[in-house]
C-alpha positions, 0 to 999 in steps of 0.5 A, a space after each residue: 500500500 502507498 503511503 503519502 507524505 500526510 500518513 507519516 507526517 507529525 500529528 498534534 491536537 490543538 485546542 482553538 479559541 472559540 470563533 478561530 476554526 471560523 476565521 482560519 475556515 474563510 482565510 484558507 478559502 481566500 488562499 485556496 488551501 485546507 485548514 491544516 496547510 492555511 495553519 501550517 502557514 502562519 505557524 511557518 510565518 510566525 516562526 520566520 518572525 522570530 528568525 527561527 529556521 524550520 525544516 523544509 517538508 519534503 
């Protein structure tokens, strides 16, 4: 059986505050991504911010 990169990636639980899923919900479909890559994201950008270096997914 095939395995994608999302069967192996690291998986973690978040708990949001309440109207969040909404506002991440109409900005990934302004951007034309899923919830988790529009999370993946910021996350990513926020880390850039602060000069930290993330490893690229391959």
């Amino acid at each position: 059986m095939k395995r994608y990169p999302s069967q192996t990636a690291d998986r973690f639980m978040i708990r949001l505050p309440d109207g969040w899923r909404d506002v991440i919900k109409v900005e990934a479909a302004k951007n034309r991504r899923s919830m988790n890559s529009e999370i993946v994201e910021a996350i990513a950008t926020a880390m850039r911010v602060k000069g930290v270096q993330l490893e690229q997914a391959s």
